[in-house]
KETOR-657216 format. One record per residue (C-alpha): x, y, z; chain; residue in three letters. Coordinates in steps of 0.1 Angstrom, whole numbers, plus 5000, padded with zeros to 4 digits. Layout:
# residues N
<east X | north Y | up Z | chaine A | residu ALA>
...
This chain:
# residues 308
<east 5000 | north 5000 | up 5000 | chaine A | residu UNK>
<east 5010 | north 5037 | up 4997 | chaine A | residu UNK>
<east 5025 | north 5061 | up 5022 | chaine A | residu UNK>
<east 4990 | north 5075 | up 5035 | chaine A | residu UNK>
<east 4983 | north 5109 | up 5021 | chaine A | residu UNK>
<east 4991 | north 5130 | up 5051 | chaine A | residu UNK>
<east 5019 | north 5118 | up 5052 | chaine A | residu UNK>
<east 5031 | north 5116 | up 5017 | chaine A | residu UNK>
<east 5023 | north 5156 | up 5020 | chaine A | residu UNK>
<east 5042 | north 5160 | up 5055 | chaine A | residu UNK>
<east 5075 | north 5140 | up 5038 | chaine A | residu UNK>
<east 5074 | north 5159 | up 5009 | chaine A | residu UNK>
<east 5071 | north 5196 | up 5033 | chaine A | residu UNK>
<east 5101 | north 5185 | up 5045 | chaine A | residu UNK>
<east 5123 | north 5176 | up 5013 | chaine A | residu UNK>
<east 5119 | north 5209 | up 5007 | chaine A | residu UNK>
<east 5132 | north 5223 | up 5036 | chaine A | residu UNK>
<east 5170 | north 5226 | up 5044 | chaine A | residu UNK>
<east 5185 | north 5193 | up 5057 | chaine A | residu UNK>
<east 5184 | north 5189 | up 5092 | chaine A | residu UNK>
<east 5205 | north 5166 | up 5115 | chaine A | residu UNK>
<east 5198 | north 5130 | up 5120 | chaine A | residu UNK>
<east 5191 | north 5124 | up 5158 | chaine A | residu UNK>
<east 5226 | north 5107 | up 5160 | chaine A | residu UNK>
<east 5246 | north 5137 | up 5151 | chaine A | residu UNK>
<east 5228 | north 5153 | up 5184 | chaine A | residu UNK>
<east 5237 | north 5153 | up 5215 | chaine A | residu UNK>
<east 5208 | north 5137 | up 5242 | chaine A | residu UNK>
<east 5199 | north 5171 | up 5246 | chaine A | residu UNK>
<east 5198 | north 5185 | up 5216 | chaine A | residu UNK>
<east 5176 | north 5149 | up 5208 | chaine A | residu UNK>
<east 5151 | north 5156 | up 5237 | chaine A | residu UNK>
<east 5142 | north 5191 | up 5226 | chaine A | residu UNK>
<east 5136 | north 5182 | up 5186 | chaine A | residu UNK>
<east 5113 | north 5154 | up 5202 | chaine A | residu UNK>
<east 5098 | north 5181 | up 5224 | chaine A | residu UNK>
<east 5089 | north 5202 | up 5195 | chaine A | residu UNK>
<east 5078 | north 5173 | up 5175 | chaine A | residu UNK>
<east 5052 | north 5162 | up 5199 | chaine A | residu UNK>
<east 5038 | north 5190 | up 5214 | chaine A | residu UNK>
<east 5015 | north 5191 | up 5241 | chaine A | residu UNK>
<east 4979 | north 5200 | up 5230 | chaine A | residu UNK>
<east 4959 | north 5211 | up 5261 | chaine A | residu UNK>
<east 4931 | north 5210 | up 5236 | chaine A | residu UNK>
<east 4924 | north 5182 | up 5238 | chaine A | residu UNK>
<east 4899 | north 5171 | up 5269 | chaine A | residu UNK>
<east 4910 | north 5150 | up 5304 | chaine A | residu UNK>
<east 4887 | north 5150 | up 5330 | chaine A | residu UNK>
<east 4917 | north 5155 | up 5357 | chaine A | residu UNK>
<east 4951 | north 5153 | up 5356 | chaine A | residu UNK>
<east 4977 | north 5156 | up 5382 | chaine A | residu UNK>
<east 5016 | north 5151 | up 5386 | chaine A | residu UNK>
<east 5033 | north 5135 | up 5416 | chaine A | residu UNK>
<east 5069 | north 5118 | up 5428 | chaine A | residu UNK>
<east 5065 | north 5084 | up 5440 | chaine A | residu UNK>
<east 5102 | north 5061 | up 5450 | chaine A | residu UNK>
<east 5113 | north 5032 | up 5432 | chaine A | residu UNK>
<east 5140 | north 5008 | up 5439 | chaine A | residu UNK>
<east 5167 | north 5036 | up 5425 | chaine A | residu UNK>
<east 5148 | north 5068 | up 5436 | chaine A | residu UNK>
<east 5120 | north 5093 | up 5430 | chaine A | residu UNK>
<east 5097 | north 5086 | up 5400 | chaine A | residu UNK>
<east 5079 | north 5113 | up 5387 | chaine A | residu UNK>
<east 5045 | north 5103 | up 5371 | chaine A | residu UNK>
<east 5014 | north 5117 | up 5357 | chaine A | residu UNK>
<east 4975 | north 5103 | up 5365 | chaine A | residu UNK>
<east 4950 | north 5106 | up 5340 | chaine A | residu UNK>
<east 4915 | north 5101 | up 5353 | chaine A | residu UNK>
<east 4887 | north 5098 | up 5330 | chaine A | residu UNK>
<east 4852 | north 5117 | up 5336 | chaine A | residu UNK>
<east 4823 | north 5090 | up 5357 | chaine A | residu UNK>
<east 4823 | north 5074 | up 5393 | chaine A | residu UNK>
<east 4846 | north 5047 | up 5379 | chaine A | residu UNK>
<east 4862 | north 5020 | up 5392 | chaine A | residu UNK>
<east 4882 | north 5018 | up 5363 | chaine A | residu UNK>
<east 4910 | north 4998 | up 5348 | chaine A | residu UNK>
<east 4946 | north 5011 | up 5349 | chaine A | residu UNK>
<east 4966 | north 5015 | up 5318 | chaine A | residu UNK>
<east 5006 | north 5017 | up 5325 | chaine A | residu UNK>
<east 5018 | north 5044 | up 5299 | chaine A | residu UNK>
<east 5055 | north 5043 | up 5290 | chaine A | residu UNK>
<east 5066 | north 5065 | up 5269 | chaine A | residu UNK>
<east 5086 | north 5064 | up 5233 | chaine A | residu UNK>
<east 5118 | north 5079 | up 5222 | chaine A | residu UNK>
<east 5150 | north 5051 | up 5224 | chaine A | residu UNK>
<east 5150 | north 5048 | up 5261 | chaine A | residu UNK>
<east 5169 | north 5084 | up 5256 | chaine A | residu UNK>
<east 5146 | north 5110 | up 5248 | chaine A | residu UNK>
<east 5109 | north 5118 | up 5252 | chaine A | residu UNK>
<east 5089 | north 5126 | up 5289 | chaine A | residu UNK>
<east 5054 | north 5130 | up 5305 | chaine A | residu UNK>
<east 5054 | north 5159 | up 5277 | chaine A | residu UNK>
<east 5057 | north 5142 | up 5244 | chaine A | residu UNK>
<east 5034 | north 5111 | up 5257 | chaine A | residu UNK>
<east 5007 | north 5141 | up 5267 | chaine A | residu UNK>
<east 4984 | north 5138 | up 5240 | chaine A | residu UNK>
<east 4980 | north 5099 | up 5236 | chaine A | residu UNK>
<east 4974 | north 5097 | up 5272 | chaine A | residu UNK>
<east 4945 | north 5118 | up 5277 | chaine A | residu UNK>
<east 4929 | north 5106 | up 5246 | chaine A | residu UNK>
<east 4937 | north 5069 | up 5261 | chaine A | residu UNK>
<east 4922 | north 5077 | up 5293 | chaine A | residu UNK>
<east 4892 | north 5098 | up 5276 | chaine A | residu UNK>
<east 4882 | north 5076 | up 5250 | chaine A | residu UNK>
<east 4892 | north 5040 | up 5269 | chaine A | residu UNK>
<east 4877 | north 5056 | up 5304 | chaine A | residu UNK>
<east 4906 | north 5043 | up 5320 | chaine A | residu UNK>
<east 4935 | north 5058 | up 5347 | chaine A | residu UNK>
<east 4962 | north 5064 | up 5327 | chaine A | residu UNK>
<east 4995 | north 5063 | up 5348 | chaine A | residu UNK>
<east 5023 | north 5079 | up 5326 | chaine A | residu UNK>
<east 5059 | north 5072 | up 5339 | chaine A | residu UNK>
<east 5088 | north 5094 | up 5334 | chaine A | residu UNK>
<east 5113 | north 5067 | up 5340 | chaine A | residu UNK>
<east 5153 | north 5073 | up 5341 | chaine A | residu UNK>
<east 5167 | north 5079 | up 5308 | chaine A | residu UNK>
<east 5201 | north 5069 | up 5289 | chaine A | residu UNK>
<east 5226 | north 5082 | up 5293 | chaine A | residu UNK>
<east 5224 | north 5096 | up 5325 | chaine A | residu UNK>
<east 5209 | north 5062 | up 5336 | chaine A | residu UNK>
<east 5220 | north 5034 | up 5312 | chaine A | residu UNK>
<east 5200 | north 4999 | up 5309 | chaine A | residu UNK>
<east 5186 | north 4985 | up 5333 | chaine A | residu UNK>
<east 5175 | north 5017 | up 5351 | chaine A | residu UNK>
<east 5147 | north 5022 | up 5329 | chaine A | residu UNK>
<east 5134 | north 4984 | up 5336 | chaine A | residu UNK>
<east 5136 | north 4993 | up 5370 | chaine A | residu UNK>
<east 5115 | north 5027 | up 5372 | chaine A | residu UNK>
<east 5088 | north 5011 | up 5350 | chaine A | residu UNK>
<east 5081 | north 4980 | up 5370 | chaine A | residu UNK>
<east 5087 | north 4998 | up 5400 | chaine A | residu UNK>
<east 5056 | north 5020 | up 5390 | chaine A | residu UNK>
<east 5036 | north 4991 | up 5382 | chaine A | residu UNK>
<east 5043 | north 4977 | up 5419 | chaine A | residu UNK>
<east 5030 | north 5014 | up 5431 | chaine A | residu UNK>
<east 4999 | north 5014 | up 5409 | chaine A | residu UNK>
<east 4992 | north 4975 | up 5419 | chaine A | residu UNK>
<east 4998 | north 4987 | up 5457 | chaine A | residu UNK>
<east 4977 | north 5018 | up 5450 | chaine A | residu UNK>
<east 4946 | north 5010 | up 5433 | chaine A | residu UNK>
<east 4917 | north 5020 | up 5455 | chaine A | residu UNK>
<east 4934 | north 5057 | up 5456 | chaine A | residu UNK>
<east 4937 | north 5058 | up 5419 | chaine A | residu UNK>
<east 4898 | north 5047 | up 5415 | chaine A | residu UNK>
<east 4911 | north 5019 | up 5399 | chaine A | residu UNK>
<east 4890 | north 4979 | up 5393 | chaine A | residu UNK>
<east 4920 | north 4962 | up 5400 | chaine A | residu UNK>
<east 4931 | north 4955 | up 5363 | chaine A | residu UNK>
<east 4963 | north 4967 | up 5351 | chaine A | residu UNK>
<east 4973 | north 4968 | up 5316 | chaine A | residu UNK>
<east 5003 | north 4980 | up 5305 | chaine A | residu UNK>
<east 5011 | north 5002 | up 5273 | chaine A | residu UNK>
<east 5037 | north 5026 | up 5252 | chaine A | residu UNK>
<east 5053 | north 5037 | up 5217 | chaine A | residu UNK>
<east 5082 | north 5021 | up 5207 | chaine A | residu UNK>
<east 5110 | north 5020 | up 5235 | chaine A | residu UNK>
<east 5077 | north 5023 | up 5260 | chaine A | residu UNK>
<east 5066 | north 4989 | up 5241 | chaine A | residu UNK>
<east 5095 | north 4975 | up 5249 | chaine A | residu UNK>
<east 5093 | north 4984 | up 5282 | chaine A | residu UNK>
<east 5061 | north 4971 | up 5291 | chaine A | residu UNK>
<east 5068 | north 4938 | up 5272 | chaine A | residu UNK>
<east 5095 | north 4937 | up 5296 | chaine A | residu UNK>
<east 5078 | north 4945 | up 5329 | chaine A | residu UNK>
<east 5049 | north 4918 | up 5317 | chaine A | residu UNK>
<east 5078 | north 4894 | up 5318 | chaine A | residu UNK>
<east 5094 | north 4905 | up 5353 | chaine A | residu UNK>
<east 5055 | north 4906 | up 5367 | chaine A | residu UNK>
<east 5051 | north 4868 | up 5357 | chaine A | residu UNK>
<east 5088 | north 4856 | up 5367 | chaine A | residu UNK>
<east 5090 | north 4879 | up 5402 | chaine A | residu UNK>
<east 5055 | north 4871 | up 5411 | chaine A | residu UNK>
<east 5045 | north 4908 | up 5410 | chaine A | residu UNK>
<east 5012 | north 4925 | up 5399 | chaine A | residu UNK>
<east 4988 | north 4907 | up 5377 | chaine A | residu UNK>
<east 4990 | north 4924 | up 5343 | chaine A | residu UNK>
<east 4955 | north 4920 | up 5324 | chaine A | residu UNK>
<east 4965 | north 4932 | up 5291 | chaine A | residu UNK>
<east 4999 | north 4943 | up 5273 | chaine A | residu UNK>
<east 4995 | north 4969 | up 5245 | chaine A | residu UNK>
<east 5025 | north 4970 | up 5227 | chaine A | residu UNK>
<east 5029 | north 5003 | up 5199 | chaine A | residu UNK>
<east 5052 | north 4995 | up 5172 | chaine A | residu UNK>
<east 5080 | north 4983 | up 5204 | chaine A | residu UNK>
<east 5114 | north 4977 | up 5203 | chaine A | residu UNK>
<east 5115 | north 4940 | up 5215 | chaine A | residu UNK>
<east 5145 | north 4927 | up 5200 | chaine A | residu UNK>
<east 5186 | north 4945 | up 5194 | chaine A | residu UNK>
<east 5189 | north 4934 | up 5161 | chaine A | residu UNK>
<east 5189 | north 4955 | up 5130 | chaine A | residu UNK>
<east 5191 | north 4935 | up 5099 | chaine A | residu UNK>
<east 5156 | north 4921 | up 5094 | chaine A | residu UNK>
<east 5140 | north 4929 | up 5061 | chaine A | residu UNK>
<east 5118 | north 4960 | up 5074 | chaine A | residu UNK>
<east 5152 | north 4980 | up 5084 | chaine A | residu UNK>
<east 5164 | north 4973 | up 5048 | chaine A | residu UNK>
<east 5130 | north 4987 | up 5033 | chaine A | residu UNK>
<east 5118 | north 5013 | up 5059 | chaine A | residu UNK>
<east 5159 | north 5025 | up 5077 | chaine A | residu UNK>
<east 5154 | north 5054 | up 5055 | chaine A | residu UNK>
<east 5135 | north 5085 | up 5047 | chaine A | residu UNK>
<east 5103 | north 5077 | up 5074 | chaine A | residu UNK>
<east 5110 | north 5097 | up 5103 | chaine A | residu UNK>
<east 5127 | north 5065 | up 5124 | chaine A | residu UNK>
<east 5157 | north 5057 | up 5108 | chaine A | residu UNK>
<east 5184 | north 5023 | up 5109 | chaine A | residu UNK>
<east 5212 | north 5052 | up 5122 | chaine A | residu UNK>
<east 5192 | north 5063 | up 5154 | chaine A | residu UNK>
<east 5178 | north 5030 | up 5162 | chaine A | residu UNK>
<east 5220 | north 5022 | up 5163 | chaine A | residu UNK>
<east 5220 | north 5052 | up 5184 | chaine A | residu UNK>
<east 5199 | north 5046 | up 5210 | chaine A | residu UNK>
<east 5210 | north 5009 | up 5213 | chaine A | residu UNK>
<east 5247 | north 5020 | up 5218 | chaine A | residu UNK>
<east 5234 | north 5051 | up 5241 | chaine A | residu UNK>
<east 5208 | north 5029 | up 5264 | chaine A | residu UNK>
<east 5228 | north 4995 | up 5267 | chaine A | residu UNK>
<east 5268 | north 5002 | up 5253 | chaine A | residu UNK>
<east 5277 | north 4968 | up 5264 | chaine A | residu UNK>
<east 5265 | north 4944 | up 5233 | chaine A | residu UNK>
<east 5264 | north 4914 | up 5254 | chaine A | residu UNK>
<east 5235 | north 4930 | up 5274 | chaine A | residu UNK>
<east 5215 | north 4939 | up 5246 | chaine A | residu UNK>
<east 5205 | north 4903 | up 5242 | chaine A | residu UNK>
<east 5196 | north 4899 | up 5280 | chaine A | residu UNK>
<east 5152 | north 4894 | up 5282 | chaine A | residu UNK>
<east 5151 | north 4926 | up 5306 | chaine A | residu UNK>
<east 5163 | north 4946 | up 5268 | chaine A | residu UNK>
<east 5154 | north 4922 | up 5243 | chaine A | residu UNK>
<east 5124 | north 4906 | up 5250 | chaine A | residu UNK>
<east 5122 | north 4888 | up 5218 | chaine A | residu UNK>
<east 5150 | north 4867 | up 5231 | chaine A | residu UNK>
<east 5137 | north 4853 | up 5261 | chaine A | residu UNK>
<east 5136 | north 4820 | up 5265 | chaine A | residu UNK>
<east 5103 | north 4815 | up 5280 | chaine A | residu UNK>
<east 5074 | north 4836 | up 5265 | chaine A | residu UNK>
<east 5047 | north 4814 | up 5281 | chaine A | residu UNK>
<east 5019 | north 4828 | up 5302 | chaine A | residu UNK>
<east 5022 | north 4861 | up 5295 | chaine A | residu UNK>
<east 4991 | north 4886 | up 5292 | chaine A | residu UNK>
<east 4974 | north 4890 | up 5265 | chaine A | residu UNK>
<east 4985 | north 4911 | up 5237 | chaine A | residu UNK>
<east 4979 | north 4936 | up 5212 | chaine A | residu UNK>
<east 5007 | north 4941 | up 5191 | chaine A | residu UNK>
<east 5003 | north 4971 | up 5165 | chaine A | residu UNK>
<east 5029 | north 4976 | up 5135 | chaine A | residu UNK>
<east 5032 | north 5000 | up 5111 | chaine A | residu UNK>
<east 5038 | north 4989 | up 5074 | chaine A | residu UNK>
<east 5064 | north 5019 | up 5068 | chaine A | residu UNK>
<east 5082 | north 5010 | up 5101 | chaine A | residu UNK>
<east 5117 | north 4998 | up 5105 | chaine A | residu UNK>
<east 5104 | north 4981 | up 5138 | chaine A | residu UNK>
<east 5078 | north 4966 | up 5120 | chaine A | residu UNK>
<east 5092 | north 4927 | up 5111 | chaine A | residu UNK>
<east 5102 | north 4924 | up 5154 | chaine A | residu UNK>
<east 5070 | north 4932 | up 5164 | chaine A | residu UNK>
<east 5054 | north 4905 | up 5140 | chaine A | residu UNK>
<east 5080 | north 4882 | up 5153 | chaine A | residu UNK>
<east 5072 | north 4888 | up 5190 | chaine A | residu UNK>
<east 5031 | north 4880 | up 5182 | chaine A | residu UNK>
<east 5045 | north 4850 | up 5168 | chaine A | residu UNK>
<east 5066 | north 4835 | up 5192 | chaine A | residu UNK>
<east 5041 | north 4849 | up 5217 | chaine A | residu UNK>
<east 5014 | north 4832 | up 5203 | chaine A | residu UNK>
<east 5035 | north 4802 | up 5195 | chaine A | residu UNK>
<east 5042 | north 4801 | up 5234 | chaine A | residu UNK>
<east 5002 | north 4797 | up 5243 | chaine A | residu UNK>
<east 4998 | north 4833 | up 5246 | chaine A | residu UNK>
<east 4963 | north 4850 | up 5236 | chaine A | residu UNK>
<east 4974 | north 4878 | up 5205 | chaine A | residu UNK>
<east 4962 | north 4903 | up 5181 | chaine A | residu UNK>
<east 4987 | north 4917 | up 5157 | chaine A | residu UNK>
<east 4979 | north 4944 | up 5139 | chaine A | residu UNK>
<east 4997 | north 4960 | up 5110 | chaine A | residu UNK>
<east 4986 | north 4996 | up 5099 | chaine A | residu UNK>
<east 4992 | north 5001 | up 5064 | chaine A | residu UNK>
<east 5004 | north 5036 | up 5049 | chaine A | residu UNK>
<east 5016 | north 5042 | up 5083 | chaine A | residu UNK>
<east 5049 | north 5050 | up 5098 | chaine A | residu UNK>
<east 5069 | north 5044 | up 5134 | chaine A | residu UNK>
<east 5051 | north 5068 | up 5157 | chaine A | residu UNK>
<east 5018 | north 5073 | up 5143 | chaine A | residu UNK>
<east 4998 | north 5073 | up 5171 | chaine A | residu UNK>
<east 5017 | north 5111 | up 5179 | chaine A | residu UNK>
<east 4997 | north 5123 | up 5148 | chaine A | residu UNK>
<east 4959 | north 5113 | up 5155 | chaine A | residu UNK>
<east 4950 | north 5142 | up 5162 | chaine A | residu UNK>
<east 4954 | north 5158 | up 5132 | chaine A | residu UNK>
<east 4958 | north 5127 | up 5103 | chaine A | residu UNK>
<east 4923 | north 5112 | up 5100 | chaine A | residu UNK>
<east 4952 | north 5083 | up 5084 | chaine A | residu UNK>
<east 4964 | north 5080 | up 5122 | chaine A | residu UNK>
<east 4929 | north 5076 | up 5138 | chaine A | residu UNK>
<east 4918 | north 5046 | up 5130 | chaine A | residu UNK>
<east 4944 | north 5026 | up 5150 | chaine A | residu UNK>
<east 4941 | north 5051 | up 5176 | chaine A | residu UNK>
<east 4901 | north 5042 | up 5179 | chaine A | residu UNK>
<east 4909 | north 5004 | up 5176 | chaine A | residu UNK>
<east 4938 | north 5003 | up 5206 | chaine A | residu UNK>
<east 4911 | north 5026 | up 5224 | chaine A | residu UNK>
<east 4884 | north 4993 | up 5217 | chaine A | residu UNK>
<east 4910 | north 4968 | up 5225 | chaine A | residu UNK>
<east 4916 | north 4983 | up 5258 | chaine A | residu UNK>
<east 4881 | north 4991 | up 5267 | chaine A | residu UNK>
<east 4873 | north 4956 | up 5262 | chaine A | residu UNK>
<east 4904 | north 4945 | up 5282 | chaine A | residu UNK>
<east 4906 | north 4965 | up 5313 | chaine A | residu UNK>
<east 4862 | north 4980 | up 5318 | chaine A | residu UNK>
């Protein structure tokens, strides 16, 4: 299928600007405030309440952000890590898909601002994000919640919460109801077919995924461990069940296929879903690319019907 039109237009736009920087010729910084300005907050668009507090994990305080949904509740709790390589991106850029998640889903969304590379290499991240889900677990009446916890996020967040679904079943932790995993990072190796077609020319790109694997977890050996490669565990069995969305233009697109398979393959209960036309990080543009809103409306569905 074609690029989708919005984005055909928003590609070309930018041809015909100057050439910019790839992300690995910035520095973190530099990296965090292009994302910044990329994903804008949009306090158009409505959240019943939202609120920011600290809570401590195992390495220290964790700042986080609670979306509650209009109505008396209960309601499920959705686990929001957000994207960016484990290296940029915050409670900021992940702003807009929460509150439409916890708007459209009616769920508590609990957005984590975990530790980033490379301040705070692999495993600090792991750490921070199940940490949270321990808190949320050991919090639920306070956050009006029914006592299901699913756990979501874009990209490196995908990979995150594949991650913490495997450290809840292994360390005996919270009960996860549902893992929602965005286009994630679930595996360090860069040579499958879709990095060949996709490395280039659609926003992610083969260079910064190097990037933020050499800035998150420098030690190679690692990279292969479960806690950053989930893909490459050696038990997949009993694990929540997924939704796994891809995007056709994606060079993450061929790992997260191959994580739905060997989940299913494992006894695991999974729907994979590839988005056609779109490309890694769509889910930042549905609220403006009509292109972008249908697997925005479908994840809302498949979370409704997992955690209400």
């Amino acid at each position: 299928m074609p690029l989708a039109p919005e984005y055909a237009a928003m590609f070309e736009q930018l041809a015909e600007q100057p050439p910019a920087p790839g992300l690995w010729e910035m520095t973190p910084e530099e990296g965090r405030e292009m994302y910044r300005a990329m994903r804008p907050m949009n306090p158009e668009l409505p959240i019943h309440k939202s609120e920011d507090q600290v809570i401590h994990g195992s390495l220290g305080d964790i700042p986080i952000r609670i979306y509650t949904p209009a109505g008396e509740g209960p309601f499920g709790v959705l686990m929001n890590f957000h994207g960016g390589g484990w290296v940029i991106g915050d409670l900021d850029t992940a702003d807009a898909v929460c509150r439409e998640l916890a708007t459209l889903a009616q769920v508590v969304v609990v957005s984590v601002d975990y530790r980033m590379a490379p301040e705070a290499p692999y495993p600090a991240a792991v750490h921070d994000a199940y940490d949270a889900t321990v808190w949320a677990a050991n919090n639920m009446h306070a956050l009006n919640g029914n006592g299901k916890i699913g756990l979501t996020g874009e990209s490196a967040g995908g990979n995150l919460s594949a991650v913490v679904a495997l450290k809840a079943r292994d360390e005996h932790g919270p009960q996860i109801a549902f893992q929602c995993l965005l286009y994630p990072v679930v595996d360090c190796d860069l040579t499958r077919p879709s990095y060949a077609e996709n490395g280039e020319g659609y926003l992610l790109e083969t260079k910064t995924m190097q990037w933020f694997w050499d800035t998150y977890c420098p030690n190679p050996a690692q990279r292969k461990e479960a806690d950053a490669s989930p893909l490459l565990a050696t038990d997949l069995s009993n694990l929540p069940p997924a939704l796994i969305v891809t995007a056709e233009f994606d060079p993450l697109r061929d790992e997260g296929e191959a994580y739905a398979d060997a989940l299913e393959a494992a006894g695991n209960q999974v729907t994979a879903v590839r988005y056609d036309g779109m490309v890694h990080d769509f889910m930042a543009t549905a609220a403006l690319f009509e292109s972008s809103r249908k697997g925005l409306l479908e994840t809302v569905s498949a979370l409704k019907a997992a955690l209400n």
